[in-house]
C-alpha positions, 0 to 999 in steps of 0.5 A: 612507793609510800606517801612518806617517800613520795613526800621525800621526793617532793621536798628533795625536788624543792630543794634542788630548785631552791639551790639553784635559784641561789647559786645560779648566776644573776646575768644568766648563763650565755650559750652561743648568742643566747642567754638562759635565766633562772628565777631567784626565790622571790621571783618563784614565790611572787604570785604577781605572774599569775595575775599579769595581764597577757599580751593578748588581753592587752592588745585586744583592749586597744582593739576594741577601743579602735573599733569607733564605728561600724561601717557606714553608721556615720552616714546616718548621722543627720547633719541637721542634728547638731548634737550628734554631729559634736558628739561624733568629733568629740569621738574622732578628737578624743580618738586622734588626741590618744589613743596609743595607736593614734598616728602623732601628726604635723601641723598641729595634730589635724589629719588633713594631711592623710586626704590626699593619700585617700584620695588616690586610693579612692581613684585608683579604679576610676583611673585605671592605675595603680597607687604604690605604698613604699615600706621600708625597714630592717629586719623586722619585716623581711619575709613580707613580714607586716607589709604583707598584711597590710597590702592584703588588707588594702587591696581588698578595700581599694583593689589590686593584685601582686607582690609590689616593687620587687628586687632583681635578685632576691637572696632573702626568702619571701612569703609572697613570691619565689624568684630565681635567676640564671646568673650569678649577678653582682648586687650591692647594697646602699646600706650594707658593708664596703664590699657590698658598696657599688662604686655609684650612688645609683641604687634607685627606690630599693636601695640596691642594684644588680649589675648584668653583662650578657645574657640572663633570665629571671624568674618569678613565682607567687608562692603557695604557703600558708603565710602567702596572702591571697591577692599576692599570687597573681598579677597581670602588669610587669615593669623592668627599672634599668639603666646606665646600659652599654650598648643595645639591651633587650628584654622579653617577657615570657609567660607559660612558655610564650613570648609576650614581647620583646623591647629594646634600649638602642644604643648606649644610654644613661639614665633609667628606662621603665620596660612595662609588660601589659598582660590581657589576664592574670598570670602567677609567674614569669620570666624575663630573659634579658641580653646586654649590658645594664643597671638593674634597679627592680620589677614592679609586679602588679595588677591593672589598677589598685593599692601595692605595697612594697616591702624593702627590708634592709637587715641591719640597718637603722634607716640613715642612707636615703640621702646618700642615694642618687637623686634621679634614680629615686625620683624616676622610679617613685614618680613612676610608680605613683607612690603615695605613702612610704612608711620609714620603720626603723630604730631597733638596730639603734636602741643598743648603741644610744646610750647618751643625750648626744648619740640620741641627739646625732641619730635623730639629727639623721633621720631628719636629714632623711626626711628632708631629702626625701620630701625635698626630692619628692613632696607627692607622697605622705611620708611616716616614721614607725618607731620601734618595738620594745626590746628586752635585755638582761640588766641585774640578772632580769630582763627589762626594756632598754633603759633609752629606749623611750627617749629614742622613740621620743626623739623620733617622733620629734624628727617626724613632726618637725619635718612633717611626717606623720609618726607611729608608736608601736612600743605603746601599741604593743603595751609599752615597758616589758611589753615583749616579755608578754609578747615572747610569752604569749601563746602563740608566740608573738615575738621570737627568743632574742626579745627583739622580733615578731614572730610571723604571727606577731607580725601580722597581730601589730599589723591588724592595729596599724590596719585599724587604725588607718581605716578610723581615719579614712572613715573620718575622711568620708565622713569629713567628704558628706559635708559642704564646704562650710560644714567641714571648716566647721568640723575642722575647726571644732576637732582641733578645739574641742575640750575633752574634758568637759562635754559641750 
């Protein structure tokens, strides 16, 4: 081919795209659920893509900016040196004032309230216990999605094995574990459609219940994929969570075949009953095979002493059903569990449909309901609202964030602090406005097609910053625990009064 034809077919080629951009239409062409644009002129001849800082850079900057100590430096600083000690809450106040994943705190900001949390995290092993961190969200995190990671990352620090609080029956697939049961149980859901309703209100921690009436076995397996995090794929302690049974109910756990006892509930009984299964070493799977009639409200699968995370995905739902689920069914399994910290991720199935100052106004109304009930019916845990990640949609034939979104979130965080809970912003952590486009177009993908979900490595990348920072103030505990009583009013004192705009 001539270089006069090979030139004809360059500009022949332009000129078709050219024709496109403008006859393409603005809103995009939808097919099925989806919707596919195309660039206008302006757009293709713009060479502000090239210069665009990506999702990567970005969050790598927020990062860096976590990384305030190196581990353990802090108990080098002399408490003698009064000028390193400023210098050193000058770094946590700047730090916790903002930093754009700083958790937003009640009672003024100070990070006090998080101690106690620490606490039992550093008792876990000394105590021989184990210390549960409920995640709750919608569809954000199913799979393990970000609970996975963060369990993981604290059970190295602070020890513990297994999967966490887990349901009865499982029909969403998971990283962590595979389960299986010989029946086919009626399940219901406290957020979910009427059918999927019980005719109670006992749905317990995870917000559902399976129903049996004769006999059964449930199975569990930790998974081998390459997502499973390693400390996920043995445990060695096994809780049953049922009640309301008619008649006796008997459970046996069976291990590789061999029985390893057998409990019973005589008689007819209302109420929850905890069966606990103490196994002598680590196993991977189990089989409890159950005979009666009873409420089945989830096993809890962990190791002998430790940190569990549980991950309690509700597809759909925008977190407003914790009051409506019974009281005592909660509390029994919280208070048994000993459950510390439970995070509340949700909005994302909201943000479409809060268009007004009153639709705002009403949702965040609810979420305070929620944390109200919560606290009200068990204070021993430090309850924190995640807000939700940016999403796109197509407005003028070009994707932005929603137009409420920021408003929503701000709302959020005004619910979490009025009723001391702590709050996390993720639409900043991730970028802020327009931040999943970069997302969807970070290589790996870190967010799917619908601009609205992580992809798993996505998942995992948001949730190494929210690791980081919870580590920045643990560290400010243990720094915060060198001291002496009068040293630390001190500290206390000048973290929340110190000028950062000046130094000292």
């Amino acid at each position: 081919m001539k270089a006069s034809q090979i030139l004809g077919f360059i500009f022949s080629i332009i000129l078709v795209l050219a024709t496109v951009c403008q006859v393409y239409p603005k809103d995009g062409i939808k097919v099925f659920d989806k919707k596919f644009l195309f660039p206008d002129i302006p757009e293709v001849l713009s060479q502000k893509s090239s210069t665009k800082v990506s999702a990567e850079e970005e969050l790598k900057k927020v990062e860096e900016s976590l990384a305030l100590f190196v581990q353990d430096s802090l108990a080098q600083v002399a408490r003698a040196d009064s000028l390193a000690l400023v210098d050193t809450i000058r770094t946590y106040a700047k730090f916790f004032r903002e930093h754009p994943s700083r958790f937003h705190l009640p009672n003024g900001g100070s990070p006090n309230g998080l101690f106690p949390f620490f606490r039992a995290l550093e008792n876990c092993k000394t105590k021989k216990e184990v210390v549960h961190i409920l995640h709750y969200g919608d569809s954000q995190i199913e799979g393990d999605r970000i609970s996975g990671y963060i369990r993981q990352s604290f059970q190295e620090k602070f020890g513990g094995w297994g999967p966490g609080l887990i349901p009865a029956i499982q029909p969403i697939p998971s990283s962590a574990i595979s389960q299986s049961c010989s029946d086919s149980l009626p399940r219901y859901l406290i957020s979910g459609t009427l059918r999927q309703k019980a005719s109670h209100n006992r749905y317990g921690a995870l917000g559902q219940v399976a129903e049996m009436s004769g006999i059964c076995s449930i199975s569990v397996l930790a998974r081998e994929m390459k997502t499973t995090f390693p400390r996920t794929k043995k445990f060695s302690n096994v809780k049953l969570f049922m009640g309301n049974n008619k008649g006796n109910f008997m459970a046996t756990l069976v291990v590789g075949g061999k029985d390893k006892g057998t409990q019973y509930v005589s008689d007819t009984k209302s109420g929850m009953t905890i069966m606990s299964w103490n196994l002598d070493t680590m196993v991977n799977r189990f089989t409890l095979r159950l005979s009666g009639t009873a409420e089945l409200y989830g096993i809890s699968v962990d190791g002998k002493y430790g940190v569990a995370v549980d991950n309690v995905p509700m597809r759909g739902s925008s977190g407003t059903f914790f009051s409506s689920i019974e009281k005592s069914t909660m509390q029994t399994m919280l208070k048994t569990l000993n459950t510390r910290l439970i995070l509340m991720e949700y909005g994302g199935n909201s943000v479409p449909y809060l268009t007004t100052s009153k639709t705002i106004s009403g949702y965040k109304t609810t979420m305070s309901q929620q944390l109200k009930y919560m606290k009200r019916i068990y204070p021993d845990a430090q309850y924190m609202l995640i807000g939700p990640a940016d999403m796109s949609l197509v407005v003028d034939g070009k994707l932005q964030s929603y137009p409420k979104l920021e408003t929503v979130i701000d709302s959020l965080k005004a619910a979490a602090l009025e009723n001391g809970a702590m709050f996390w912003d993720m639409y900043q952590v991730m970028g802020g406005e327009g931040s999943m486009q970069k997302w969807v177009a970070n290589q790996p993908a870190w967010a799917a097609s619908d601009y609205l979900h992580f992809t798993r490595k996505g998942a995992d990348r948001i949730s190494e910053v929210f690791v980081e920072t919870m580590v920045n103030y643990y560290d400010y505990y243990c720094f915060w625990k060198r001291h002496d009583e009068k040293e630390r009013a001190y500290i206390e004192n000048l973290l929340m009064t110190v000028d950062l705009t000046k130094q000292e």
